[in-house]
MOPAC internal coordinates of N, CA, C and O (Angstrom, degrees):
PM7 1SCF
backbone

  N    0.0000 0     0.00 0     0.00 0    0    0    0
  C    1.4405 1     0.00 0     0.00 0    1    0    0
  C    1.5258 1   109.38 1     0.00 0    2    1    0
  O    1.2310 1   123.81 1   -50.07 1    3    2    1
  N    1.6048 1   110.29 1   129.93 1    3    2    1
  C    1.7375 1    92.77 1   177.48 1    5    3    2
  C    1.6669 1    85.41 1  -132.12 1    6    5    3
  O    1.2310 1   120.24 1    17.05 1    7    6    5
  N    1.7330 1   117.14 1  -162.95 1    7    6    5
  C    1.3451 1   120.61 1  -167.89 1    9    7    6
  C    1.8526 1    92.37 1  -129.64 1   10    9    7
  O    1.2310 1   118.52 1   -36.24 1   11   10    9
  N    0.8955 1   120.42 1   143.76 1   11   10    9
  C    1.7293 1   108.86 1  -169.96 1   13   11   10
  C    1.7345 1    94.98 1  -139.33 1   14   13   11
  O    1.2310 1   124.40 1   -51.63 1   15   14   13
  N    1.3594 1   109.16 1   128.37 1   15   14   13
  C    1.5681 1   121.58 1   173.59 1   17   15   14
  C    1.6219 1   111.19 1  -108.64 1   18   17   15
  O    1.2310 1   124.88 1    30.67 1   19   18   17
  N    1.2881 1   108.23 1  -149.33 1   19   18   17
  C    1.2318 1   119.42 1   165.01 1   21   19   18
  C    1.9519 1   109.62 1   -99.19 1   22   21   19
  O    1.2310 1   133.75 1   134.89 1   23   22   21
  N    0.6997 1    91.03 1   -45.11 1   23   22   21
  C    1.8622 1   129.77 1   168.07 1   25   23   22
  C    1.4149 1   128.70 1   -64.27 1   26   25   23
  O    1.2310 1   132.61 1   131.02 1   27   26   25
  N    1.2740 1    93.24 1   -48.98 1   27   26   25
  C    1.5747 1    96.36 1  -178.37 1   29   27   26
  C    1.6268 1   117.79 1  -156.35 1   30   29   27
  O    1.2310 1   127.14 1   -21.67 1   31   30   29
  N    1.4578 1   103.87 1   158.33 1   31   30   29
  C    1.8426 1   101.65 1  -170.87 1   33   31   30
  C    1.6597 1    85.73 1  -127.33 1   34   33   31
  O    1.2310 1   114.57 1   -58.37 1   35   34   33
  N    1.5522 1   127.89 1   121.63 1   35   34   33
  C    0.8798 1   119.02 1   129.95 1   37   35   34
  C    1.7925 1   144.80 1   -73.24 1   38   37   35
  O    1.2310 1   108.19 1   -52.98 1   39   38   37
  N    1.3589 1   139.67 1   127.02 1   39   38   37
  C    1.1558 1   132.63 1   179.79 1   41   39   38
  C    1.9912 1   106.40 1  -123.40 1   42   41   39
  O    1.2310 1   133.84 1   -13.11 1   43   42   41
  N    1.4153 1    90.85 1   166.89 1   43   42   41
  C    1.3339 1   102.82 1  -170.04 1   45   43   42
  C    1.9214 1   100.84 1   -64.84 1   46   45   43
  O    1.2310 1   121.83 1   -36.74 1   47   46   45
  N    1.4901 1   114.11 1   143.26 1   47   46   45
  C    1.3020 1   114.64 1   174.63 1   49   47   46
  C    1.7220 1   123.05 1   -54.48 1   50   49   47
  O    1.2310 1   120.34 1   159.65 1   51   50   49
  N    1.3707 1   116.95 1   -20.35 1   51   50   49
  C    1.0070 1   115.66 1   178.06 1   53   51   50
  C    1.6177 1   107.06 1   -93.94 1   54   53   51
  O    1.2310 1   114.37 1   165.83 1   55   54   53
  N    1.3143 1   128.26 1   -14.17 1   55   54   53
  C    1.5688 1   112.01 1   165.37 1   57   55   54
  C    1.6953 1   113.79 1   -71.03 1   58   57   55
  O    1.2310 1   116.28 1   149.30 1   59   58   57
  N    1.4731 1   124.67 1   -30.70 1   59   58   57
  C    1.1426 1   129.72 1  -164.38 1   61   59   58
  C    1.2505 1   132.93 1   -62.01 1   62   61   59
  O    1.2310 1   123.44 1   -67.39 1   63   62   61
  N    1.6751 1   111.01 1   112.61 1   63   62   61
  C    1.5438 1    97.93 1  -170.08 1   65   63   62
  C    1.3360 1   140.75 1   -57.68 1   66   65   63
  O    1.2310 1   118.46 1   -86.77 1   67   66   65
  N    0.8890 1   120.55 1    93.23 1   67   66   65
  C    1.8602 1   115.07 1  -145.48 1   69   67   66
  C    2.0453 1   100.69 1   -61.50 1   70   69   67
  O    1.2310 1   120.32 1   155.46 1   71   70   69
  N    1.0862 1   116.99 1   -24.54 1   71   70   69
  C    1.3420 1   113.24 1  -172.17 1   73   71   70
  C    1.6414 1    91.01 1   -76.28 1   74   73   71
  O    1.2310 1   120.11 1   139.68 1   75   74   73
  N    0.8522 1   117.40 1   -40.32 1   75   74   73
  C    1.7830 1   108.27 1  -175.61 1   77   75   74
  C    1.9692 1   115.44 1   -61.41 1   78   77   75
  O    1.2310 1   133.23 1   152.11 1   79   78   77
  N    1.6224 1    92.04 1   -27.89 1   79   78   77
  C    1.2769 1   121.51 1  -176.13 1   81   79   78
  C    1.5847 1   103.13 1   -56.98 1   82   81   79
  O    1.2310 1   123.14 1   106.64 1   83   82   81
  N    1.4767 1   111.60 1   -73.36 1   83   82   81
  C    1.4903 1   142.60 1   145.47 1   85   83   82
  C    1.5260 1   103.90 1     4.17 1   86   85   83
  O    1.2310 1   130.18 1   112.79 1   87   86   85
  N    1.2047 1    97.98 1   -67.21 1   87   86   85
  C    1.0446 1   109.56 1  -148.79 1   89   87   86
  C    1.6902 1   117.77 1   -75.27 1   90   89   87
  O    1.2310 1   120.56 1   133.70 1   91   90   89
  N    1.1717 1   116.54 1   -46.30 1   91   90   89
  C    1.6667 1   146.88 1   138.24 1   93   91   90
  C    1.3980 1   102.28 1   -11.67 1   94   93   91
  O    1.2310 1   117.54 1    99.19 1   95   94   93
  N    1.5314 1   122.29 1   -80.81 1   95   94   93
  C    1.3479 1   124.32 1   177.61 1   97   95   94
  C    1.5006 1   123.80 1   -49.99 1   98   97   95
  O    1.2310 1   126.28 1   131.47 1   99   98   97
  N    1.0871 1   105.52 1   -48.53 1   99   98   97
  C    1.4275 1   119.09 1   179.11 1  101   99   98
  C    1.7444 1   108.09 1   -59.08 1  102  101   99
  O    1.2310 1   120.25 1   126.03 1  103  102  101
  N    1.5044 1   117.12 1   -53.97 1  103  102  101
  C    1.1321 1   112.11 1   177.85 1  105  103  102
  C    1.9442 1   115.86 1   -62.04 1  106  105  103
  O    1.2310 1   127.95 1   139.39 1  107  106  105
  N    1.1746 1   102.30 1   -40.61 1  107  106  105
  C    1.5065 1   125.27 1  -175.41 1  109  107  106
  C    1.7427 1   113.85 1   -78.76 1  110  109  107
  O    1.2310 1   124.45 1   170.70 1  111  110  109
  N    1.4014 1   109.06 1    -9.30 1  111  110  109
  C    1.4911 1   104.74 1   177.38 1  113  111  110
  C    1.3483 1   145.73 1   -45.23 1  114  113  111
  O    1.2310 1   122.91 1   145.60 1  115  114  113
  N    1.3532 1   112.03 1   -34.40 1  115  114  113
  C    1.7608 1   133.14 1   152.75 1  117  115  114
  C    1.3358 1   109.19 1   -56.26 1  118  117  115
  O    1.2310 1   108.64 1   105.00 1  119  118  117
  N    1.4312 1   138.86 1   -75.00 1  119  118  117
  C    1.1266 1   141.69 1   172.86 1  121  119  118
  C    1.4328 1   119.32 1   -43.19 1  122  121  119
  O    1.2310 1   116.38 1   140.21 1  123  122  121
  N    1.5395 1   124.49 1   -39.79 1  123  122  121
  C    1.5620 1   110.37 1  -177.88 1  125  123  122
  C    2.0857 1   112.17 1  -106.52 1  126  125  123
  O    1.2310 1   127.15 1  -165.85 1  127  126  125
  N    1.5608 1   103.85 1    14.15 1  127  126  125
  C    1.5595 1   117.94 1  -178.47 1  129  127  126
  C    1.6137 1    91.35 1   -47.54 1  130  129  127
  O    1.2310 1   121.51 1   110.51 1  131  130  129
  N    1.5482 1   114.71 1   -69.49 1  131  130  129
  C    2.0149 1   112.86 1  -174.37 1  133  131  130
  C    1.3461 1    95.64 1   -36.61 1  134  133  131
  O    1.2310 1   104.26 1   119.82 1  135  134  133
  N    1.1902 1   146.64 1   -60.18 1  135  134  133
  C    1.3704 1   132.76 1  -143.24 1  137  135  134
  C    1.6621 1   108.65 1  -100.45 1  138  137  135
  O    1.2310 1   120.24 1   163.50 1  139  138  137
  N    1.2513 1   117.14 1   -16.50 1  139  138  137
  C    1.8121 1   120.38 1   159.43 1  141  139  138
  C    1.6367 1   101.15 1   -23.46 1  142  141  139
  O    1.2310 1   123.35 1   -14.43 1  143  142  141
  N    1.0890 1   111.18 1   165.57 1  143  142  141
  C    1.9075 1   120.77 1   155.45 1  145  143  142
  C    1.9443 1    87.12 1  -105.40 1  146  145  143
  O    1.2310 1   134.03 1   -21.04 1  147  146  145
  N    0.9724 1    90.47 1   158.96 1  147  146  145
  C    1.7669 1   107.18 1   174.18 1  149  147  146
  C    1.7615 1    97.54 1   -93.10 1  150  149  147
  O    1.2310 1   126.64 1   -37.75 1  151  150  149
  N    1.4764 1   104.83 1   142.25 1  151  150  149
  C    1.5054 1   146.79 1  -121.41 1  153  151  150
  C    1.5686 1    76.04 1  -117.12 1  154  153  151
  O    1.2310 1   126.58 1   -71.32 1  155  154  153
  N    1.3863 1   104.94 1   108.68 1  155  154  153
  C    1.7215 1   116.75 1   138.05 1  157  155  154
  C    1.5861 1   108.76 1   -33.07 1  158  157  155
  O    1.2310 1   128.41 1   -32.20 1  159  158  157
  N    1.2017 1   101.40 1   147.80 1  159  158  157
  C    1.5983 1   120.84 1   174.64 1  161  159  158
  C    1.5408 1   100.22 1   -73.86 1  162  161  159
  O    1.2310 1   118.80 1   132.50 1  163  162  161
  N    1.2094 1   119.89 1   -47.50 1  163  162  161
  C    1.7130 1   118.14 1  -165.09 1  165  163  162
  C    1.8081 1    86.21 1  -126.53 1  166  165  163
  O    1.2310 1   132.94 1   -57.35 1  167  166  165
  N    1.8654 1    92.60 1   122.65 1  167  166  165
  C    1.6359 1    83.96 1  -176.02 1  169  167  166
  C    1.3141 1    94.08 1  -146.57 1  170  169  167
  O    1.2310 1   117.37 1   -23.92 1  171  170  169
  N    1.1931 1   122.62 1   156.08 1  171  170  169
  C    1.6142 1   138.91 1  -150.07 1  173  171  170
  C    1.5282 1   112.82 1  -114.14 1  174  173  171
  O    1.2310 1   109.02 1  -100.18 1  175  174  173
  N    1.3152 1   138.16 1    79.82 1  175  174  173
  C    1.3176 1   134.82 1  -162.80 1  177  175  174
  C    1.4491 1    95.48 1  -105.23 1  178  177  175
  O    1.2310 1   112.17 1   -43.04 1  179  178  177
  N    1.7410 1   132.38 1   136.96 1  179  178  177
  C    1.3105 1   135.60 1   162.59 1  181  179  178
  C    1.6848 1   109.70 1    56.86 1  182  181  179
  O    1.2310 1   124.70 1  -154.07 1  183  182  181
  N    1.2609 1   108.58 1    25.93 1  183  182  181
  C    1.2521 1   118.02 1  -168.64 1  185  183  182
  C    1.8294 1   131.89 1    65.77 1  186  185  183
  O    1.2310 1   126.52 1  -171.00 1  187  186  185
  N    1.6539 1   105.06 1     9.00 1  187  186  185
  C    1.1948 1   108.39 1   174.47 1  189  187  186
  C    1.5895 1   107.18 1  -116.33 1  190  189  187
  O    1.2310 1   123.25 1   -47.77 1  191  190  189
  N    1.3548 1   111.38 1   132.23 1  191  190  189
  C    1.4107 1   131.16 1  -165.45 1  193  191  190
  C    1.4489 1   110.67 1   -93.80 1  194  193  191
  O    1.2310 1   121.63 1   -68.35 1  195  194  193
  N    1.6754 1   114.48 1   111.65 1  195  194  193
  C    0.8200 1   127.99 1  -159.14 1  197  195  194
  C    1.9479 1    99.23 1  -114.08 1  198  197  195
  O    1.2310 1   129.35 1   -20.71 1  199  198  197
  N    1.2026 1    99.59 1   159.29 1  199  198  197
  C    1.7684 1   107.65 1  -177.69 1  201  199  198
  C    1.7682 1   109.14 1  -110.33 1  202  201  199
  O    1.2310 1   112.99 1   -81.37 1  203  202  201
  N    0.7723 1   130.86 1    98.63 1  203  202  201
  C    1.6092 1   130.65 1   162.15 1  205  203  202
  C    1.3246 1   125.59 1   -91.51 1  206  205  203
  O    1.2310 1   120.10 1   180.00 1  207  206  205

């Protein structure tokens, strides 16, 4: 089941290609930095704990 606009498609989190996902942010990172939440000091990505 997904939700379909003109604008936008929502789909369930487990269909979503996360590398395309990835990929979005990464290209888009300057532009969406204002709207980030600010970054724990010790933060847990894919289950490996990283230090920033």
């Amino acid at each position: 089941m997904y939700l379909e606009t003109k604008r936008l498609i929502l789909v369930p989190a487990y269909k979503i290609n996360v590398k395309k996902v990835l990929e979005y942010l990464i290209k888009n990172k300057e532009f969406l930095k204002p709207y980030e939440p600010k970054k724990m000091k010790n933060i847990i990505k894919f289950g490996i704990k990283k230090n920033y």
